[in-house]
N, C-alpha and C positions, 0 to 999 in steps of 0.2 A: 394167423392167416397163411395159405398155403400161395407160394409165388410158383411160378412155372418156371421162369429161369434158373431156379435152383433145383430143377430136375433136367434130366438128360429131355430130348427131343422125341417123346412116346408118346404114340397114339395112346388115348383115356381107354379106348373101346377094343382095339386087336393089339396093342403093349409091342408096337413095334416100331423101331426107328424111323422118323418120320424122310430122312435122308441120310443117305451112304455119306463119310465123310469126301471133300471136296466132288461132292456129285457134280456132275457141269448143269448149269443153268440152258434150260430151252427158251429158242428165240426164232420165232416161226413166222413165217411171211406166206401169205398167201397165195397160191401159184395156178391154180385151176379149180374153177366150176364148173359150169355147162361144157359138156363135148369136149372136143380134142384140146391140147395144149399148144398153146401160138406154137409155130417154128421157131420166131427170135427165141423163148422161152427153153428150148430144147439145144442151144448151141452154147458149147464151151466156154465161152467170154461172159457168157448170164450165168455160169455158175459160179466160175471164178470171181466175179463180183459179190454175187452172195456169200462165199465165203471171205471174204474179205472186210464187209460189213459186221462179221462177225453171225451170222442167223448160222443157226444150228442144221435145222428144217425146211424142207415145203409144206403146203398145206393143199390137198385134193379134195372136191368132194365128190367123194367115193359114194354113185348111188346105186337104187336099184332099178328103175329107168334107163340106166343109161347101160347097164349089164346085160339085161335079160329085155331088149324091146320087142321080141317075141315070145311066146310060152316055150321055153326049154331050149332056146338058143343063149347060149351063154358066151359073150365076150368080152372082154378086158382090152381090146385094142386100142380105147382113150387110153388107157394108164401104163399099159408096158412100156412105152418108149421113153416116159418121166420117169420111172423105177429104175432102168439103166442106165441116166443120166444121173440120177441122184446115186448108184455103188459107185459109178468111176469114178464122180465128185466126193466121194465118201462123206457126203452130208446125208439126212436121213429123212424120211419119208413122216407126215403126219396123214392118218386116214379119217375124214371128217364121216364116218357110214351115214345115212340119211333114208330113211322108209319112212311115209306119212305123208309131209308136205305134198303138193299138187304135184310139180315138177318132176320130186322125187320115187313115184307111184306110178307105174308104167300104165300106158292108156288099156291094154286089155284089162289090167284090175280093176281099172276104176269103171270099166262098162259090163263085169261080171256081176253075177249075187252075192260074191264075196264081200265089195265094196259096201262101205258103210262110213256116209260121209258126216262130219261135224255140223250139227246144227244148233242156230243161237237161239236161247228161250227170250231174248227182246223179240225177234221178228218170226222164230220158227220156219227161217230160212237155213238151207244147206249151205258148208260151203266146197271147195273144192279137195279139204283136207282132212284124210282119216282123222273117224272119231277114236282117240285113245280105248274106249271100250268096245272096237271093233272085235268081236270074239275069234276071228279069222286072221286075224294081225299077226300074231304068235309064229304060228307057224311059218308064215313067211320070211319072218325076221330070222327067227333061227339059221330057215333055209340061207338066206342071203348072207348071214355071216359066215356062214360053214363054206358057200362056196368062194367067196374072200382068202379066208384063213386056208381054203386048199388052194386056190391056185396062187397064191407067195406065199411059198410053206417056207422059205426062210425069213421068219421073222424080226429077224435082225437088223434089215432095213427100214424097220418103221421104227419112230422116234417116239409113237402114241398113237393108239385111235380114237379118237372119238366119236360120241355117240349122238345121233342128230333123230331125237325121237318123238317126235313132233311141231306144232306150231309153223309158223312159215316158212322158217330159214332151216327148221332144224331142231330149235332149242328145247328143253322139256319145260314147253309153257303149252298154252292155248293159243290160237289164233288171234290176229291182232290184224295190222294193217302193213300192207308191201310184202313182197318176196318176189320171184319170179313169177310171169304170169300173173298175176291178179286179176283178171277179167271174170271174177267171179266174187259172191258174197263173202264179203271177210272185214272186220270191225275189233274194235277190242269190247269185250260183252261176256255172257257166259254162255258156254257152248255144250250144253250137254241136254240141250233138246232132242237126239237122237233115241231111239226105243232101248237100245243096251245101255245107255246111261241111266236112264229111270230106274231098268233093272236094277242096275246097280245100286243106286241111292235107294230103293227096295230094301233089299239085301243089308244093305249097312246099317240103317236103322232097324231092321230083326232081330238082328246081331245086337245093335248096340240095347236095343231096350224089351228085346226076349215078347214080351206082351204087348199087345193095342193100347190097352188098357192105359200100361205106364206112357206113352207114345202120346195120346190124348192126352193126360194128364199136365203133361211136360209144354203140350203146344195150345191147350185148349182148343181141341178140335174134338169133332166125331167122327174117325174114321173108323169103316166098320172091319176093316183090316187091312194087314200092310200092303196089298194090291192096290186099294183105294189111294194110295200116300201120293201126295205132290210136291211141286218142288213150291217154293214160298215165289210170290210173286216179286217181279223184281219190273220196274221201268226205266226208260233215260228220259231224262229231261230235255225240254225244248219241243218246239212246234213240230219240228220232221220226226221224232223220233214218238211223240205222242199220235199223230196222224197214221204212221205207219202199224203201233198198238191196235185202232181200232181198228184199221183197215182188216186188219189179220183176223181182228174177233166176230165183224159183218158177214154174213153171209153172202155166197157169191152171187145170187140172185136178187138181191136188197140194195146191193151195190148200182146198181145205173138209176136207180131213183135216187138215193142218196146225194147224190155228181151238185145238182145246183145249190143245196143247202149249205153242202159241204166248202161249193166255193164262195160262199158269202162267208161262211164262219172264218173262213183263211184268209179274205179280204180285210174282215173284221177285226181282226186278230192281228195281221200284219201292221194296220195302219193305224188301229188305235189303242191297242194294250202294249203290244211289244215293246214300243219307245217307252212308255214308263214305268215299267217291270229290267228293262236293258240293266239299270246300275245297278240293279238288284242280283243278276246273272252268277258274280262273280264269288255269291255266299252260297249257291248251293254247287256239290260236286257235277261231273258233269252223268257219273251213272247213279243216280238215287234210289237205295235200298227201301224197301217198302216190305219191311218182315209182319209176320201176326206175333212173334214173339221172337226174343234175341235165343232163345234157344235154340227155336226154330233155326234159326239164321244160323247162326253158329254151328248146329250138325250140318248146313247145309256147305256151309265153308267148310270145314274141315272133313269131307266127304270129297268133296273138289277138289281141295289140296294135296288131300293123301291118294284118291286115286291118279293123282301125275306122279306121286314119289312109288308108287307101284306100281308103275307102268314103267317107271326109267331102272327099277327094282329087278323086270326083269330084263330087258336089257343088258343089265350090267353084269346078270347071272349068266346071262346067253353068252356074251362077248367074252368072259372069263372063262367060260368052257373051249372057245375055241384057241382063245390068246392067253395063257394062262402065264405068261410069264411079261406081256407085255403092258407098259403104261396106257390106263385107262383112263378116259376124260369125261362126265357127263358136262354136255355143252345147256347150259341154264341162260336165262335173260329176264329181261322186265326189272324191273327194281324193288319187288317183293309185295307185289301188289295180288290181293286176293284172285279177283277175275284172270290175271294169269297164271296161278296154279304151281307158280316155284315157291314153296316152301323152303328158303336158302338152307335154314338151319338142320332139317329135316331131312335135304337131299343131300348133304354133308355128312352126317351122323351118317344115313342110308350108305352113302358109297367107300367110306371109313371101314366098312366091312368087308368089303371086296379087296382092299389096297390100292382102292382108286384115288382117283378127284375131281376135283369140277374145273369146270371154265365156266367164269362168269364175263358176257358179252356187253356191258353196260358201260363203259369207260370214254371219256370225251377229252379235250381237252386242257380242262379247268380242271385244276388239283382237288379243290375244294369239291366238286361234284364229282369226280370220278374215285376217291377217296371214303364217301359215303355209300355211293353205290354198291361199293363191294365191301365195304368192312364188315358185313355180319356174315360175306362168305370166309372173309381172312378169318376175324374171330371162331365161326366154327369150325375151320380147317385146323388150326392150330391147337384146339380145345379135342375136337375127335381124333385126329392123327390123320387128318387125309392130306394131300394136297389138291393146287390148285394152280391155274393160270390165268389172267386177265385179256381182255381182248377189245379192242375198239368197235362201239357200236357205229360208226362211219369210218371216215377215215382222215387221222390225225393231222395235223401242221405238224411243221418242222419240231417246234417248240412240245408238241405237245407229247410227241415220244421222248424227250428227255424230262417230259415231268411221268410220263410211266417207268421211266425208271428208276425215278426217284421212289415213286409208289407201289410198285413190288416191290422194292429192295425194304422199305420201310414196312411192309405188311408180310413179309416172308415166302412170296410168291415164288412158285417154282420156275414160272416162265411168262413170256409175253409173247403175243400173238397181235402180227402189224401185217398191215394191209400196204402200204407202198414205200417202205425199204427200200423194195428194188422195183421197180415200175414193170407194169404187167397192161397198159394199154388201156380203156377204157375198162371202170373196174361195174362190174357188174349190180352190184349193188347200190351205188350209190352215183355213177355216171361221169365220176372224175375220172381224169385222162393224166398219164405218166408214162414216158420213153421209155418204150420196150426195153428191158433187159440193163437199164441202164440205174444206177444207183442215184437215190434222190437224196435232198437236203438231210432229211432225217434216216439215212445211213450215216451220215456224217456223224451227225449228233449220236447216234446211236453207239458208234466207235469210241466217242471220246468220253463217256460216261460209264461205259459198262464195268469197269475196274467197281465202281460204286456198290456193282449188284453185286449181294455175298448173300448165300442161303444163311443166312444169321437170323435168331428170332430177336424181335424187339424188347425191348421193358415197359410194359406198359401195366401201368396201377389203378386204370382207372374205366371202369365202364358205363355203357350209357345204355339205358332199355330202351328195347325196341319191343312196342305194345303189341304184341299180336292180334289179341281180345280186339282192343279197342278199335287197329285199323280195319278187323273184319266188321266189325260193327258199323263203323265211322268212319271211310275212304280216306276224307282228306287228313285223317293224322296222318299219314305216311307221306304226304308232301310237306306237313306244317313240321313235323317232326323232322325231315333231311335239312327242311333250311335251316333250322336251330343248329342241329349239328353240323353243317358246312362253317356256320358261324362260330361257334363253339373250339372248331377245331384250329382256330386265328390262336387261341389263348392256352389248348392241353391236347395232347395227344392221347387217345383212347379205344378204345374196342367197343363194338355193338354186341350188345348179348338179347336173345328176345327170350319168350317165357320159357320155349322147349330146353334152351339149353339150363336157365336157371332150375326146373325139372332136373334137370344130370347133375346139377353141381357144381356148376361151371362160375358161380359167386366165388368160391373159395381161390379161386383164381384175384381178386381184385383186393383191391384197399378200398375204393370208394367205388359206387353205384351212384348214378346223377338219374334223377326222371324228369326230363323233358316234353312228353308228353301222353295222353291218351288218358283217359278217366273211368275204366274200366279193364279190369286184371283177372285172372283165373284164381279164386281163394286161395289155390296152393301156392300158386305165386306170391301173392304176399304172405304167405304161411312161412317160406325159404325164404324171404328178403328179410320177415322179423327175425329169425333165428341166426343166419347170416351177421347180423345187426348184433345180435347179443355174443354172437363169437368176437366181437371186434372188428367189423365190417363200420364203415361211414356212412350212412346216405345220406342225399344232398338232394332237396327238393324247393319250392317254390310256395307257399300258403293258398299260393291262387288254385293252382292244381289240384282238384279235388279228387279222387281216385277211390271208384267204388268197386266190390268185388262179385263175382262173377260164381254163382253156388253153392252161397250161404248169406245169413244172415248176418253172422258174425264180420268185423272189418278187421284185421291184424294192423292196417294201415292205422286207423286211429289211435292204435294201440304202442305207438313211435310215434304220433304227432300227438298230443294230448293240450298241448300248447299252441298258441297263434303265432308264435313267432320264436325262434331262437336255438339254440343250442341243450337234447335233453340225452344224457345218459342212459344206456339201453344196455345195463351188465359189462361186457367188455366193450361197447362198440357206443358210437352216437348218431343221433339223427336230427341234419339239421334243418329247419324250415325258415328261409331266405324272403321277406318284406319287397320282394322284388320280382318281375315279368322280361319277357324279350333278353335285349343285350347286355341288360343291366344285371339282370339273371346269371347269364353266362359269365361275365366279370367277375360277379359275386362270389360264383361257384369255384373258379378258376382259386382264387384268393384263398379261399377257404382252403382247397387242396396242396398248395402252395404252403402256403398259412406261415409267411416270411417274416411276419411282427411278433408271431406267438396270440395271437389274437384269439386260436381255438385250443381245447385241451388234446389236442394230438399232435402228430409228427406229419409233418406235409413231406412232399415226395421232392426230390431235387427241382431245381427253376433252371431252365439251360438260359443262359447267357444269349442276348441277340434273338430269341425266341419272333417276339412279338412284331408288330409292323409289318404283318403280308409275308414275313419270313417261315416256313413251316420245317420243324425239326424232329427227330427222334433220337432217342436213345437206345444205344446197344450195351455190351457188358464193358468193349474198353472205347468208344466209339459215338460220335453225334454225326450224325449228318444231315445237312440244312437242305433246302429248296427256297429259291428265291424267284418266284413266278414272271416277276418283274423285267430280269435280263435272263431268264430260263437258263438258272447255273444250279448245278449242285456240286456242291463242296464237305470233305468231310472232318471234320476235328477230332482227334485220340483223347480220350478222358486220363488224366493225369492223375 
């Protein structure tokens, strides 16, 4: 088995150091959105507090709205006076760029023929926010970064930029629900009811299957060619969301006879189906896929997916032409959910080429949740050679910045990004309120932990799949699948790896492989997990989990369970199939990796001391260090 700790710190994919030695760690606090920057925010005793708390950065967002609010008048008058506040202070500058969202889209575009707004295939509404397949996007972007990178031609005042290229706030996902302005349609749904989107999905399937012929074949259709091609029907469930289906499909003349039927049927419905259907609600997801074939479905997902990883593809080409020496961020979100369009593992691999990395914006309080949210970005950053930074999806408790630091330091994060460190007045986002300019509880915390954070990579042996196939198939595994692992992670510390990366290789990295969930896999995926397996790799699964494969006939999977239960030998490696479900599962698993009695025919990995009981620990090369949720301590112990 190949370990990564006994290689130097190389990206798999550009072979280059993933950080300078003693690089300084980024600690960035959020300093300006909208408009001008407070005054308190601009005076000398808010800086010196910042750096005293230790933050590295500010963070702006730097848009294109707020540059150019006429055609060809170009100002930077919000941002110059934060720029000369942060050389004197000699801390440094983060650029959040942002073109897309509503906000960020100056009103003459968005009342041009240029504009080309997102629209959802539930309702075939618009909403206020560039559709990523706007063909006219390009250019603007380019333009708006060129005149960035010219007017702060000294570079060296920014710390990073990041890239805000679409979705609400920014992130490269699709739209969803909040941002600024929201007075317009916006949902979490799929959004590529636009005419360049269709193109697109056009075009993709030409590409991918050259002939109609095979196209039909594949979806049992009759399309008489790839002009005819649609997207697969998809519905949300529930009375408003089924109401609003047909309303779209009536014609608009049929509609005012329609009205009194209609509202006996809604009567109807309210008061005498809904109360006994209600306990029922909570088995189905809440968007339910309605494919004619999972193939179907499947090119349709991964057509969605991949045109957000090449759209932030060129982004990342555009901003490295301008910045070419400076740290790049692609700002990502959602928790890797199809309808929003961040393929974690994929925009990672993607920006690994550049010398960039991501910011992933998912992180909450709870160790356990914030932890899962991002490990399949920690995992692919570690595995491709990119980096990365974490970031609060609201904004943290005192307590709950000293558990992000326990959780980059333990995930190898390059930096964290906090929203009230230093207080900046009603925060825009989310409506909390903190004294101007003045350092809050969690500077505190923030000060007396950071000794903790070291760019040190962890040792971890042990990974857990994350189903791709099957959440694009099947929604709620990707909720049923984080609680396992939230739980999971009480008893072993581990990495998420999903199909793409076991595709590169990225198995040779582990000792053991655990599957937790989803019952459906790409053949080559389990193609690599059996072979994996016969080099000496472990898997660890459950009897109940059935797991069928995804084109062919063939199952590699039965082919390492052959048995109902137990322990079978697979050349170098084994596979074991566990009599157990739920938590009893995770216990089992844990054991078996462990394997403290000799109870299996392999070598279990060390068992840290004080581990268990809400305690959560990693290991390093000379080094443990705990989290204890409970009195919000981290503490570290030297391995002897």
């Amino acid at each position: 088995m190949i370990h990564r700790r006994d290689r130097p710190l190389t990206g798999l994919l550009n072979n280059k150091p993933m950080f300078e030695p003693n690089q300084q760690i980024e600690l960035i606090q959020q300093w300006q959105y909208t408009g001008c920057v407070h005054p308190r925010l601009l005076e000398d005793k808010t800086f010196k507090c910042t750096k005293q708390a230790g933050l590295t950065s500010i963070q702006s967002y730097v848009y294109w709205a707020e540059i150019e609010k006429m055609p060809g008048k170009i100002d930077f008058s919000s941002y110059d006076p934060l720029v000369e506040k942060v050389i004197k202070h000699k801390l440094k500058w983060v650029l959040f760029f942002i073109l897309g969202p509503y906000y960020a889209t100056p009103e003459w575009f968005q009342a041009s023929e240029e504009s080309v707004y997102a629209k959802c295939l539930e309702h075939g509404k618009e909403s206020k926010i560039q559709s990523i397949w706007n063909p006219n996007l390009p250019k603007h972007v380019e333009r708006f970064l060129g005149l960035v990178a010219n007017h702060y031609q000294d570079h060296s005042v920014f710390e990073s930029i990041t890239l805000g290229i679409s979705g609400n706030w920014g992130e490269s996902i699709y739209p969803v629900a909040g941002g600024f302005g929201t007075n317009f349609h916006t949902h979490r749904g799929w959004w590529c009811a636009d005419r360049c989107a269709i193109e697109s999905f056009r075009k993709y399937l030409s590409i991918k299957y050259t002939d109609i012929k095979r196209l039909n074949d594949s979806y049992n259709k009759r399309f008489n060619d790839f002009s005819e091609v649609t997207f697969p029907f998809v519905r949300q469930t529930g009375w408003k969301n089924l109401h609003l289906q047909l309303k779209n499909m009536i014609p608009g003349q049929v509609k005012p006879l329609l009205r009194p039927i209609w509202r006996g049927m809604r009567s109807t419905w309210n008061n005498e189906v809904a109360p006994y259907i209600k306990r029922f609600r909570s088995s189905f997801s809440r968007d339910t896929i309605v494919p004619h074939s999972q193939q179907r479905w499947l090119d349709f997902v991964n057509w969605y997916m991949s045109s957000m990883t090449e759209w932030a593809e060129f982004w990342l080409k555009t901003a490295r032409k301008y910045f070419p020496e400076t740290e790049i961020y692609l700002v990502t979100g959602g928790h890797g959910e199809p309808q929003l369009g961040a393929d974690f593992s994929e925009q990672t691999k993607m920006v690994s080429k550049y010398n960039a990395g991501i910011r992933i914006t998912n992180q909450t309080d709870d160790y356990a949740e914030s932890f899962i949210f991002t490990r399949l970005v920690s995992s692919a950053s570690r595995y491709y050679g990119a980096y990365f930074t974490t970031e609060e999806e609201g904004i943290n408790q005192p307590q709950g910045v000293t558990m992000r630091v326990f959780d980059a330091a333990t995930s190898e994060a390059k930096g964290v990004y906090f929203k009230s460190i230093i207080g900046t007045g009603t925060d825009a986002c989310t409506g909390q309120t903190y004294t101007l300019g003045e350092p809050t509880q969690g500077a505190l915390n923030l000060k007396q932990n950071l000794h903790h954070f070291k760019l040190q990579e962890p040792i971890i042996d042990v990974a857990v799949l994350f189903p791709n196939t099957s959440i694009a198939l099947n929604a709620p595994v990707l909720e049923s699948l984080y609680k396992q692992c939230s739980l999971f992670r009480n008893f072993v510390d581990f990495d998420l790896i999903d199909e793409n990366m076991i595709a590169d290789g990225a198995l040779n990295k582990y000792k053991f492989l655990i599957l937790l969930d989803g019952n459906w896999l790409r053949h080559q995926t389990l193609i690599e997990i059996r072979d994996w397996v016969k080099k000496g790799g472990i898997l660890i699964a459950s009897k109940y989990l059935l797991v069928s494969t995804i084109g062919s006939y063939e199952n590699p999977y039965r082919q390492l369970f052959p048995q109902k239960k137990g322990t079978k030998r697979n050349s170098a490696g084994y596979a074991l199939l566990l009599d157990t479900t739920g938590r009893s599962f995770l216990k089992s698993a844990a054991e078996a990796i462990y394997n403290r009695e000799g109870k299996y025919p392999w070598t279990g990995i060390p068992e840290i001391e004080g581990y268990h009981d809400g305690i959560y620990a990693t290991r390093f090369l000379e080094r443990i260090l705990y989290y204890n949720p409970k009195n919000s301590e981290i503490r570290s112990e030297l391995i002897k």
